[in-house]
N, C-alpha and C positions, 0 to 999 in steps of 0.2 A: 470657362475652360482653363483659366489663368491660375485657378485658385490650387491653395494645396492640401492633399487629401487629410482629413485629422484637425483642420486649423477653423475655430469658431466664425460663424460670420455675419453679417447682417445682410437680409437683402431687401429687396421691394420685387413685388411681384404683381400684374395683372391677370385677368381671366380674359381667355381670347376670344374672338367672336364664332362659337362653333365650337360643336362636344367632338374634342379628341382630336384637335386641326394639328396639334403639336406631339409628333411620334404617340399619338394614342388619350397626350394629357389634354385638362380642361384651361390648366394655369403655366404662365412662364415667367419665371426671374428676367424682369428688366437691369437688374444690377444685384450686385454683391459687391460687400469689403469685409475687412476681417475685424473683429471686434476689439476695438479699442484703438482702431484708427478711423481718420478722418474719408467718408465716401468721396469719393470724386465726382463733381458735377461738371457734366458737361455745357459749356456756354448757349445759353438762348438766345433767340433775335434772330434777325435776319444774317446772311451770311455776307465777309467780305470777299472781294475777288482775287484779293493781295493776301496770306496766311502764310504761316510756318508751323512747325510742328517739330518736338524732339519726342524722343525716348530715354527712361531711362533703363540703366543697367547697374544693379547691385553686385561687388566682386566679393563674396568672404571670403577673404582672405588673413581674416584676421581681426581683431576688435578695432581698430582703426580704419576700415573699410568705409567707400569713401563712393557715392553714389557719382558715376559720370553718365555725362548729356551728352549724345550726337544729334545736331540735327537730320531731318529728313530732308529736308528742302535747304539748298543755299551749301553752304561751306561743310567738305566731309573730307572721311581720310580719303588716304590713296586707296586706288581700286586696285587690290591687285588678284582676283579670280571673278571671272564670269565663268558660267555653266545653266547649261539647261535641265531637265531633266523630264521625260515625256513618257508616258504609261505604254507599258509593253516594249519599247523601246531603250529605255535606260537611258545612262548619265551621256551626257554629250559635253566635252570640256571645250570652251570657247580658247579663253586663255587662262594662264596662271604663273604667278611670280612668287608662289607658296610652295615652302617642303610638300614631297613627294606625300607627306600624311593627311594632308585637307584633302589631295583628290582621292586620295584611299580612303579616307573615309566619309565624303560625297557618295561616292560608290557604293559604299556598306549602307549606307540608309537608303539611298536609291534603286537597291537590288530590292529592300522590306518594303518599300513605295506600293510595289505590285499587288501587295496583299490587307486583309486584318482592314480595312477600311470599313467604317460602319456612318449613316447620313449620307451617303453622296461619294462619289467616285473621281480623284483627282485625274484629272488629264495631265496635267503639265505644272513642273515651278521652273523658274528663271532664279537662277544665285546669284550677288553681286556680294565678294568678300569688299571689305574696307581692314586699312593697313594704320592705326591710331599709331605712329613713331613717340609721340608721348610718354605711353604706357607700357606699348610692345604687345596691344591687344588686337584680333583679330575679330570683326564683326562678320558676320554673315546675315547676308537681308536674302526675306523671301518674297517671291509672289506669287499666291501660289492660284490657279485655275482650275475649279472645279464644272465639270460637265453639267450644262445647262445655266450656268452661273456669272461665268466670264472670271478673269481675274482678278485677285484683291489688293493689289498694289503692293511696293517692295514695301514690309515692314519685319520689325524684329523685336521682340521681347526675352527677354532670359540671360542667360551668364554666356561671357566671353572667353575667348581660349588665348594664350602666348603664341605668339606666329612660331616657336619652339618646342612645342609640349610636343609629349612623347603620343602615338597613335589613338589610341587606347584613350585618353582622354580629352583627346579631338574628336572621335567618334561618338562620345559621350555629349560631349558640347553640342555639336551639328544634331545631335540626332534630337536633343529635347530643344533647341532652337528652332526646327526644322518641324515637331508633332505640335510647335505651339501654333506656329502660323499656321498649319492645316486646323486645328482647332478653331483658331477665329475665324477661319472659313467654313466652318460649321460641318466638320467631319473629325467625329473621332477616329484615332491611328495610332499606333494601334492595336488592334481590339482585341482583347484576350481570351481566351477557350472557355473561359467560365465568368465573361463580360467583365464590363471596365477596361480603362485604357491601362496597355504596358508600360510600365516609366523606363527611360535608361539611367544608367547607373553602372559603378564599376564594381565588379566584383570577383575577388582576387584579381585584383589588376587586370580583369578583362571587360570588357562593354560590353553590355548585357542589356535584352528586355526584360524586365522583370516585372512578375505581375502575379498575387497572390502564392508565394509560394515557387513559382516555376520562373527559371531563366533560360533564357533564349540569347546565343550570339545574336551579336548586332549583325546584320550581313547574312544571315542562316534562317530568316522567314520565308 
């Protein structure tokens, strides 16, 4: 779900036990990378009870672009937004020490929450922003709970925003940070009129879903 559409790749794949157990198919990709990089193996053996975990996050910003690690566990930024956000119901803001534009546009993707969902039917995510004074980057973790599922822990993959940027490309940020973590919770979001997922993206400086051809405000599903 990670991957980008157009980019070559390698995968491994098994056959499941059972005709069509998986949305109709015989086979499912246990992995993917992209060709001409190295796959990721995850470690075997038995588990310890003591573990850390980071992420990373790529900023292009330029050819000098410069991969940072947050950990998940142990030492983070400051927290500076919780929020919830719960199906039918909408955005719920705990607190927040962020421009008036993070909950604007929290809200904008949590109004699209309600719809365009295909695999499964999210109940609820939980937000926790992190404040990196380093960089001047603004993290946003999800965890997001799908119905019949239980929750999948806070985690976050994709590009980070300036605790300063202008709305429009906070909305942008949240909103593909926000369809990843639903993704690795095995629900595409979302779904487009004529299938495949909508990406966001700005366009004429507005955030957009965009998806074969057709754009959709972000906030207007």
């Amino acid at each position: 779900m990670g991957l980008d559409l157009g980019r070559r790749v390698y995968f491994e794949w098994e056959r499941l036990p059972g005709k069509g157990v998986q949305d109709g198919f015989d086979f499912v990709a246990t992995d993917a990378w992209y060709v001409g990089e190295e796959p990721y193996r995850r470690p075997q053996g038995p588990s310890s009870a003591a573990f850390s975990t980071s992420l990373t996050i790529t900023f292009d910003d330029g050819p000098d672009h410069k991969d940072h690690r947050i950990p998940l566990f142990g030492s983070r930024g400051e927290q500076v937004l919780t929020a919830t956000w719960i199906a039918r119901q909408g955005l719920h803001l705990v607190s927040s020490d962020l421009p008036d534009a993070w909950v604007n546009a929290l809200g904008r993707v949590g109004h699209d929450l309600n719809v365009r969902q295909y695999g499964g039917v999210v109940e609820r995510i939980d937000w926790v922003a992190e404040y990196q004074p380093d960089s001047g980057y603004v993290f946003l973790l999800s965890d997001v709970t799908v119905l019949g599922r239980g929750p999948s822990g806070l985690g976050m993959s994709g590009s980070a925003a300036q605790v300063d940027d202008e709305v429009e490309s906070v909305v942008v940020c949240i909103a593909d940070l926000v369809q990843d973590q639903v993704a690795r919770a095995h629900v595409a979001w979302p779904w487009g009129d004529t299938g495949g997922f909508m990406t966001p993206r700005l366009v004429d400086a507005v955030a957009v879903w965009s998806g074969k051809g057709h754009h959709r405000v972000i906030g207007s599903l």
